[in-house]
N, C-alpha and C positions, 0 to 999 in steps of 0.2 A: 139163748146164747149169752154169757156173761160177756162183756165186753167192760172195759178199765180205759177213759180216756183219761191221759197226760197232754198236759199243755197250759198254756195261761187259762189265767182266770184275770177279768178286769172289767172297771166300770169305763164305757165307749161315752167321751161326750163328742156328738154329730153333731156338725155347721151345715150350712147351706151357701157358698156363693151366688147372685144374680147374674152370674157370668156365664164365661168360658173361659176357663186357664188358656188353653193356647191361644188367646187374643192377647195375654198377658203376658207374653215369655218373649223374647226376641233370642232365634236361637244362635245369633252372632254373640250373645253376651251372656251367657251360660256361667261361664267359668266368672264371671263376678254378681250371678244373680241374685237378685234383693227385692222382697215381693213382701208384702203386708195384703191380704185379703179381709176388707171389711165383710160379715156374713150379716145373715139379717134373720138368722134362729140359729139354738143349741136349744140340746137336750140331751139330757145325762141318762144314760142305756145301760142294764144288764151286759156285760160283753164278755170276751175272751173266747176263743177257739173252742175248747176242750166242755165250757156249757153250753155253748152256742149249739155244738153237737148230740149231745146230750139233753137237751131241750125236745129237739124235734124228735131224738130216739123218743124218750118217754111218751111224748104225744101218739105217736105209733106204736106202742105195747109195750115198749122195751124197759130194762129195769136196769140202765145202765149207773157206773158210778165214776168217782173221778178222785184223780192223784194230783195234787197240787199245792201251793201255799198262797196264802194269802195273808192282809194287814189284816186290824183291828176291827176295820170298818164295813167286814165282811158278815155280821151277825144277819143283816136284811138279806142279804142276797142268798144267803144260805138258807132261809126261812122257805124264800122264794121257788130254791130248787127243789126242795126237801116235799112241799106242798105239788109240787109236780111230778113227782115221780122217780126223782133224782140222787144216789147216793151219795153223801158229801161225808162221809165218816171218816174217808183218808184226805180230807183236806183238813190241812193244817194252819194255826194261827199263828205268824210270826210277831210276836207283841213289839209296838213301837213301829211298825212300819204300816205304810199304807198299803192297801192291795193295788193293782199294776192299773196303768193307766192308759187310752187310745185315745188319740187326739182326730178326729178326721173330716175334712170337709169336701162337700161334696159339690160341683159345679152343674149346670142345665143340662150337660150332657151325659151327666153320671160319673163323669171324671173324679177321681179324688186322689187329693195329699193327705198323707198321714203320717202323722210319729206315735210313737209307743214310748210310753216310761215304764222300765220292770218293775219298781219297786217289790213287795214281797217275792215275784215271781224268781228273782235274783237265788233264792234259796231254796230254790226247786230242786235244784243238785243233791239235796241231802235226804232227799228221797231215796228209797229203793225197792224195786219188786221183790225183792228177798226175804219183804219183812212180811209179803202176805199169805194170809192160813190161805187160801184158794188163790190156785195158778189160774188166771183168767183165760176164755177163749180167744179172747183178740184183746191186743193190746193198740189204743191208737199213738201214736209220738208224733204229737202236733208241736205246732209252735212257741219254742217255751226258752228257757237259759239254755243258750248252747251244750255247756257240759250237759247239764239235765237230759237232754236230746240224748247224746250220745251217751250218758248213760243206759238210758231206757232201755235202746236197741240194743245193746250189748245185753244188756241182761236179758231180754228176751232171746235175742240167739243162743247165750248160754243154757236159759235153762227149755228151750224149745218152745220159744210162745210166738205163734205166729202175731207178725206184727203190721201196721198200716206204717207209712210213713209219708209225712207230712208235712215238709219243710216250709213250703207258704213264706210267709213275709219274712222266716231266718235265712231263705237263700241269698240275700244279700250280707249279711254276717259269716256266711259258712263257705269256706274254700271247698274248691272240684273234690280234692282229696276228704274232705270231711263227708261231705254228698255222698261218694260214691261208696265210701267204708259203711254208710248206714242205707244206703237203697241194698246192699249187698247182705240177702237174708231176707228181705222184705217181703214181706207178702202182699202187699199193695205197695202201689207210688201212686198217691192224689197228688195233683199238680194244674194250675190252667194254664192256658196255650201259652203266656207269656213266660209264665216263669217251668214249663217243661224247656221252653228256649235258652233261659239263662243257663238249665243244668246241661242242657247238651252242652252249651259255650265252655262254662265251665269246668267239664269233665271231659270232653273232648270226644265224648260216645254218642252213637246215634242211637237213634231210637229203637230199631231193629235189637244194636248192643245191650242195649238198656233191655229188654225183654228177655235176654239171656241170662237176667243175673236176678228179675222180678217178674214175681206171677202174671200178677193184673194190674195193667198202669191204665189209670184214669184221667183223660184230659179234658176238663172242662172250657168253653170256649164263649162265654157271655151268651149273645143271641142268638151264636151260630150253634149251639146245640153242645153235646159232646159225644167224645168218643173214649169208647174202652177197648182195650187190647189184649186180649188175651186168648192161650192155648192155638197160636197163629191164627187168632179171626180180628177183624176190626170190625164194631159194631157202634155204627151213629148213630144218634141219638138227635130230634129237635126239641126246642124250649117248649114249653108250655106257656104261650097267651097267656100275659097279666092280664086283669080286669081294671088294673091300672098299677104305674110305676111312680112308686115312694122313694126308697131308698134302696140302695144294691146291697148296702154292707150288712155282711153275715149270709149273702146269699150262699156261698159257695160251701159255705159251716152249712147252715139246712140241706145242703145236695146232698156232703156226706152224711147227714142223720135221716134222708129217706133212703139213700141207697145201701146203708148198713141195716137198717129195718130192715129189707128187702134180702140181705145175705145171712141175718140170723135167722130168716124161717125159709134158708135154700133155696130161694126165687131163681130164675133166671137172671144171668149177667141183666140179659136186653130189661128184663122189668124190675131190676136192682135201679139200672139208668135212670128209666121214668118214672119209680117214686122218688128218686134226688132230682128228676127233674119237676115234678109237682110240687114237693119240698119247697125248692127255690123260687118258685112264682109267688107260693104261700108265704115267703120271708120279704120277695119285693115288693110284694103291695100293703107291706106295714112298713113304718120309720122303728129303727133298730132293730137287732138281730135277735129277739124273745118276744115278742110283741104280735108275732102271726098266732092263729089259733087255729084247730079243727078239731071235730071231732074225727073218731075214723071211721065211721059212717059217711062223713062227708070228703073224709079224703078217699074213699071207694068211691062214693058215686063221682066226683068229679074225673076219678082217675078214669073209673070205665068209660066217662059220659066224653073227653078227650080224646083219649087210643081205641075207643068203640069196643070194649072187649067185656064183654061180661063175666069172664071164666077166671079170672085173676085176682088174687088178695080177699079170697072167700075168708081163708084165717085168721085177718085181719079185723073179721068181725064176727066173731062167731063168741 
């Protein structure tokens, strides 16, 4: 399956707090809070949505590529992807700017604050699927410049490309009314438990509604598992056991690039689930979000050695 992800591209530098943010907050003083967190590591990470995805696609067979812009400073990371399996031929270098930045620190709980600085990412608008020799089979429209976003979907409703959508960390930038015009057409909605909550608030539809207007909506739920909805079935899903817990960030990126493995060789919804759910354990128990590894030999055996099932993802290694 060709698949075409849109979305940032950036370098993630991760902190670490010895803490707990909510021992640090008094929620009486909200509206004047002022917080400085001393950390006691950083480290400068591969990131952004759109390879984060595209990482674990490639590690799983896939030949995915990607639509995006990026600064100057982007020649390593491009090496990086390209040596993996990753097409970067429609990303573009915007001279004089830096590629986009994530700032994010993570507390003993797994808690974490983050900001984003667009930098390149700002000129993602000037993209368009119009310009490619090949209609792709799934377009993803992750988190990226607003306009960019709604670009994207638009043109793929226009010219019929079934599309993911993926709003993640722009649900707080994007009004009910922007949400709903781009879930409208969708052939996916990934979302986790939190922020499916923000777009019901925001759009005023429940969930039920929301399955009226989108195929398959995906709700990831940290440890409690997830669930997928679709063709009137709800289908839960549990984590898979880390061997130990590093960092969370980019977990939710690895689910969508086991469970898109798992829809371009027409698996089952249910075993689409549990390789985003194997995915994501293999992203937690590394520090940043490109830094897990497998062969797929050994994401088959762990996967049958977990769900007990011998009969699945033969193709996977054949």
């Amino acid at each position: 399956m060709n698949i075409l992800l849109t979305g940032s591209v950036a370098y993630d530098y991760l902190m670490t707090f010895p803490g707990l943010f909510k021992e640090q907050i008094l929620p009486e003083r909200l509206g004047s809070i002022s917080l400085s967190f001393l950390v006691n590591s950083m480290s400068r990470q591969r990131g952004g949505v759109a390879p984060n995805i595209a990482y674990t696609l490639a590690m799983l067979g896939e030949a995915p590529y990607l639509m995006a812009t990026v600064g100057e400073d982007f020649n390593d990371y491009r090496d990086w992807l390209e040596s993996k399996g990753v097409d970067t031929s429609l990303v573009v270098v915007v001279p004089g700017v830096f590629t986009a930045s994530f700032f994010a620190t993570t507390d003993e709980a797994n808690a974490q604050i983050a900001s984003f600085y667009p930098g390149a990412m700002a000129y993602a608008a000037e993209q368009s699927l119009k310009t490619l020799e090949e209609k792709p089979d799934l377009v993803v429209v992750s988190p990226n410049d607003p306009e960019a976003m709604k670009n994207f979907a638009a043109e793929c409703r226009e010219l019929g490309i079934p599309y993911l959508y993926d709003p993640s960390q722009q649900i707080l930038r994007l009004s009910g009314e922007e949400i709903l015009r781009d879930m409208k057409g969708a052939h996916f909605l990934f979302v986790n438990d939190y922020e499916s909550g923000l777009i019901m608030k925001k759009t005023g539809l429940s969930l039920d509604e929301i399955l009226k207007i989108v195929n398959v909506v995906v709700v990831t739920r940290g440890e409690k598992g997830t669930s997928i909805y679709t063709e009137g079935k709800e289908i839960n899903l549990s984590v898979v056991p880390p061997q130990q817990i590093v960092d969370p960030t980019g977990v939710g990126d690895a689910f969508r690039g086991g469970f898109l493995a798992g829809y371009s060789n027409g698996w089952s919804w249910e075993t689409c689930g549990k390789m985003g759910a194997l995915a994501a354990t293999y992203c937690l128990e590394k520090k940043g979000t490109q830094n897990h590894t497998f062969t797929r030999d050994e994401f088959v055996a762990r996967f049958r050695k977990h769900f007990n099932d011998d009969g699945l993802l033969d193709e996977l290694v054949r």
